[in-house]
C-alpha positions as CSV (number, residue, x, y, z in Angstrom):
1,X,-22.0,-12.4,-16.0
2,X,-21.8,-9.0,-16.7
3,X,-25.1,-8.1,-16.0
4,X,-24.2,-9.9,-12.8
5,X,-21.2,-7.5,-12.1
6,X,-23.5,-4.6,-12.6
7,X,-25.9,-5.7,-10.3
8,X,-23.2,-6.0,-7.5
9,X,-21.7,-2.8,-8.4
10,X,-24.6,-0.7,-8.3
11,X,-26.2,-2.5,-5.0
12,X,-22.9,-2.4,-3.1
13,X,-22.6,2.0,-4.2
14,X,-26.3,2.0,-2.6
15,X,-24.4,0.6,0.3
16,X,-21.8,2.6,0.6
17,X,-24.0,5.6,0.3
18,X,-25.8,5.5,3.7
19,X,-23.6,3.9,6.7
20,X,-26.1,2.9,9.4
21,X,-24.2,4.4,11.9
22,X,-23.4,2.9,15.3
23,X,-25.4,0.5,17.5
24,X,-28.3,1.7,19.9
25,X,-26.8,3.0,23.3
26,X,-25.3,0.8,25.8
27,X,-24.9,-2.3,22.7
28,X,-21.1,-3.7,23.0
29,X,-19.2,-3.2,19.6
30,X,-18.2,-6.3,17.7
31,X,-14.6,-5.8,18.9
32,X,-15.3,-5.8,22.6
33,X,-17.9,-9.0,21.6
34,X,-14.6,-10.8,20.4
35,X,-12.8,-10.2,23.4
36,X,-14.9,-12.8,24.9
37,X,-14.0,-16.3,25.2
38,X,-12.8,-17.9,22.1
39,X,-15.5,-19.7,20.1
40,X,-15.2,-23.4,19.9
41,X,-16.2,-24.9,16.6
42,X,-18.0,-27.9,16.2
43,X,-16.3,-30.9,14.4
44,X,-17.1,-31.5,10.9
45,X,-18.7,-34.6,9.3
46,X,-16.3,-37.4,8.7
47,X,-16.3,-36.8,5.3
48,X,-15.3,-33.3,5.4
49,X,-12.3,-33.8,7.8
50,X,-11.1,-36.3,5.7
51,X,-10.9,-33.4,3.0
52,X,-9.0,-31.2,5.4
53,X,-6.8,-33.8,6.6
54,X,-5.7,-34.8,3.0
55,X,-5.4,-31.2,2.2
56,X,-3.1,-30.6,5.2
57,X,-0.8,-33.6,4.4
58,X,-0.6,-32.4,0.5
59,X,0.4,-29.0,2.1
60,X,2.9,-31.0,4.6
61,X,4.4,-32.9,1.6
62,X,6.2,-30.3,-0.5
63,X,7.2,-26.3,0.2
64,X,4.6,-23.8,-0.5
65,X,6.6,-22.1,-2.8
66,X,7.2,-25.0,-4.9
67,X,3.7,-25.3,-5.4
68,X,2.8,-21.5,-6.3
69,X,5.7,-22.1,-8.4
70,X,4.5,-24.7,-10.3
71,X,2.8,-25.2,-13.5
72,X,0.5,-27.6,-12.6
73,X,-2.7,-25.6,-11.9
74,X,-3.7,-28.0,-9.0
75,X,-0.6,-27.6,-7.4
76,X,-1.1,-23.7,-7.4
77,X,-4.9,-24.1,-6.3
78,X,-3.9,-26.4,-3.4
79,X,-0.8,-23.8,-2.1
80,X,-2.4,-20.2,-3.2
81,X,-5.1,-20.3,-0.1
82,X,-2.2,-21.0,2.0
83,X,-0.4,-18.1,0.7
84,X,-3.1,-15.9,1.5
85,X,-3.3,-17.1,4.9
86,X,0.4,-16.2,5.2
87,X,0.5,-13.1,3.6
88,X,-2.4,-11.7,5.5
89,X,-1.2,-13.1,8.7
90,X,2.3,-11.0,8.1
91,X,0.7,-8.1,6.8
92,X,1.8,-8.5,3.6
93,X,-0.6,-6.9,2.0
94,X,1.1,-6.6,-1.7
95,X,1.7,-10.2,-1.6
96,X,-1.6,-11.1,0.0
97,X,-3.5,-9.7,-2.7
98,X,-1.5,-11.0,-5.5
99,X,-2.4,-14.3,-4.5
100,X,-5.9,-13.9,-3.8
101,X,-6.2,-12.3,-7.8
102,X,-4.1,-15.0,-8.8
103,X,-6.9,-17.9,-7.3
104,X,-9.6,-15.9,-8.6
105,X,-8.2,-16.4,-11.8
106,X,-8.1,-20.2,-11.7
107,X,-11.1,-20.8,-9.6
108,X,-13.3,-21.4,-12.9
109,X,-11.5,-24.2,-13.9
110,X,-12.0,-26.3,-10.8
111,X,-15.7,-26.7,-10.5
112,X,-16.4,-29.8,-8.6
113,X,-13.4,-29.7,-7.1
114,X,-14.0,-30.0,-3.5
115,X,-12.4,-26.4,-2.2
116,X,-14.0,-24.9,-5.5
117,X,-16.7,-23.0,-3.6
118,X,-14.2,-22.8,-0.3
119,X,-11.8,-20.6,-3.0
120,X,-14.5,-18.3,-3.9
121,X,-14.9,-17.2,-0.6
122,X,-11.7,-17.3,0.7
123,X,-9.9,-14.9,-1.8
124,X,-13.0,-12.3,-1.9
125,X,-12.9,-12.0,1.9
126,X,-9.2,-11.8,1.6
127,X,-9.9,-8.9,-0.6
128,X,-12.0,-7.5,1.5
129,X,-9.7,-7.2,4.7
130,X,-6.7,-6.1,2.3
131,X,-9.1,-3.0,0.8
132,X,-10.3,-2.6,4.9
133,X,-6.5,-2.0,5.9
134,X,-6.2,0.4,3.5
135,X,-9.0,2.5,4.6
136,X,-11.2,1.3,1.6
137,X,-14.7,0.7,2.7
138,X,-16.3,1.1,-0.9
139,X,-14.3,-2.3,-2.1
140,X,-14.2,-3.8,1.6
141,X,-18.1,-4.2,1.1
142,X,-18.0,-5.4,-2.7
143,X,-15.7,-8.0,-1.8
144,X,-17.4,-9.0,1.2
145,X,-20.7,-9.8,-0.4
146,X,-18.9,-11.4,-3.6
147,X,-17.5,-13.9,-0.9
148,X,-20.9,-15.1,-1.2
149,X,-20.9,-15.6,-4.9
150,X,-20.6,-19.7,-4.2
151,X,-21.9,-22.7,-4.2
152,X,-21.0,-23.7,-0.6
153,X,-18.8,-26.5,0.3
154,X,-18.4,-29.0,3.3
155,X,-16.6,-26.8,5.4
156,X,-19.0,-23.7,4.2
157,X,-22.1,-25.9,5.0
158,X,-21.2,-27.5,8.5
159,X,-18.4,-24.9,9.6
160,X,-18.5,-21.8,10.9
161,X,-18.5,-18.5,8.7
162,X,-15.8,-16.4,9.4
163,X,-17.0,-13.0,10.8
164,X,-13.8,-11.0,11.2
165,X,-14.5,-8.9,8.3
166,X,-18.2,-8.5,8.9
167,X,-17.5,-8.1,12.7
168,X,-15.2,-4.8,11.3
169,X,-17.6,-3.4,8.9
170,X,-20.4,-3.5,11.4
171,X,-18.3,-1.2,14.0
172,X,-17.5,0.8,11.1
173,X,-21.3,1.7,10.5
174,X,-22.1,-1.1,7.6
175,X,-25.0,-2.5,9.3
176,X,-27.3,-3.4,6.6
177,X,-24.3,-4.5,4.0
178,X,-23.6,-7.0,6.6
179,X,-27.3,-8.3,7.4
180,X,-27.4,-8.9,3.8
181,X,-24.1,-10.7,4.0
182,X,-25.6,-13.1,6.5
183,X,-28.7,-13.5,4.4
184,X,-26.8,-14.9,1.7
185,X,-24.5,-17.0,3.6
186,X,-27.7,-18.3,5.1
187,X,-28.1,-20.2,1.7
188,X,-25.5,-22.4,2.4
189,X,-24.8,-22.8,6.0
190,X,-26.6,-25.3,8.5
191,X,-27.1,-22.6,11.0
192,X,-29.4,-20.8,8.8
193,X,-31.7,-19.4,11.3
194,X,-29.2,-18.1,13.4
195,X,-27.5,-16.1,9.9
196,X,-30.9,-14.7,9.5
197,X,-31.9,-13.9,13.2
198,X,-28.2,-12.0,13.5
199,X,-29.4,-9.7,10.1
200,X,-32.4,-8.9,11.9
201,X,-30.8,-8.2,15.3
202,X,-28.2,-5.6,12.9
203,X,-31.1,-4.1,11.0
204,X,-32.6,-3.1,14.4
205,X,-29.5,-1.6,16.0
206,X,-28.5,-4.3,18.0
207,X,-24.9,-5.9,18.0
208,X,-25.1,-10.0,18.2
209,X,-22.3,-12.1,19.4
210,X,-21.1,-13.0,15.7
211,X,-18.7,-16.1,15.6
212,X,-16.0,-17.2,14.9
213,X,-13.2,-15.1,16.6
């Protein structure tokens, strides 16, 4: 694990060395890409709605803070993604954060659960866009390719990816942290030729229409 850590440490300082700078002339940014029409996603398997729709009626059933209150670990795992959501939604970025660090932290002991690789992701790319708003690109770009330190789930596999915070480090200048970003989630995402195909188009200067908005 720590050798891991290393690895992702030094690779993401390599990254943060050389920004690749802005697209070729003429290429839209990625903010005027997502001024387009809103993406529609597809629906998910039966299977993996029935997982969201329990999740959203155990969310419906009791307060979110009783459940980041609570002592029961599961109740905390269910309500702490919620949080974020929240807390990142109202720019709260003190609260945001604390939740995120506060999933990471029981994310180990709910392997096999089905939102277990969903967490993973969730709370580094929450980390990510926290670090971004506070004009931290170094960490933005660690976080964003730790989100990518899963296993994949359902709604990993047949969803979309979110791109918001690769869609802001690309008109930032991260090109290449990003088409690496896309590799990886290319392990675990249906769509992987289109993951790889968008790295390629960044690596060569040209903006593609990442989605989700």
């Amino acid at each position: 694990m720590a050798h891991a850590r290393l690895v992702l440490l030094l690779f993401t300082l390599s990254l943060t060395a050389c920004i690749d700078g802005p697209p070729k002339a003429g290429q839209p940014t990625m903010a005027e890409l997502a001024a387009r029409q809103p993406y529609q996603p597809q629906p998910l398997p039966p299977k993996a709605q029935a997982v969201e729709d329990a999740e959203r009626a155990a969310l419906a059933a009791r307060p979110l803070a009783e459940l980041l209150a609570s002592s029961d670990e599961a109740d905390r795992f269910l309500g702490l993604p919620e949080a974020i959501r929240q807390a990142l939604a109202a720019n709260q970025l003190d609260a945001a954060e604390a939740h995120a660090r506060a999933l990471i932290k029981i994310i180990p002991h709910f392997a096999g659960h089905p939102r277990y690789g969903d967490a993973i992701f969730l709370s580094h790319q929450a980390l990510g866009k926290i670090a971004l708003r506070r004009n931290d690109q170094k960490t933005a770009l660690a976080e964003l390719i730790a989100s990518t330190n899963t296993p994949g789930s359902d709604r990993l596999t047949h969803g979309p990816i979110p791109m918001d915070l690769a869609r802001a480090l690309v008109d930032l200048g991260h090109r290449k942290a990003v088409a690496h970003f896309l590799d990886r989630c290319s392990h675990f995402n249906l769509e992987k030729d289109k993951l790889i195909d968008w790295g390629i188009l960044l690596r060569k200067g040209i903006n593609p229409d990442l989605v989700p908005y």
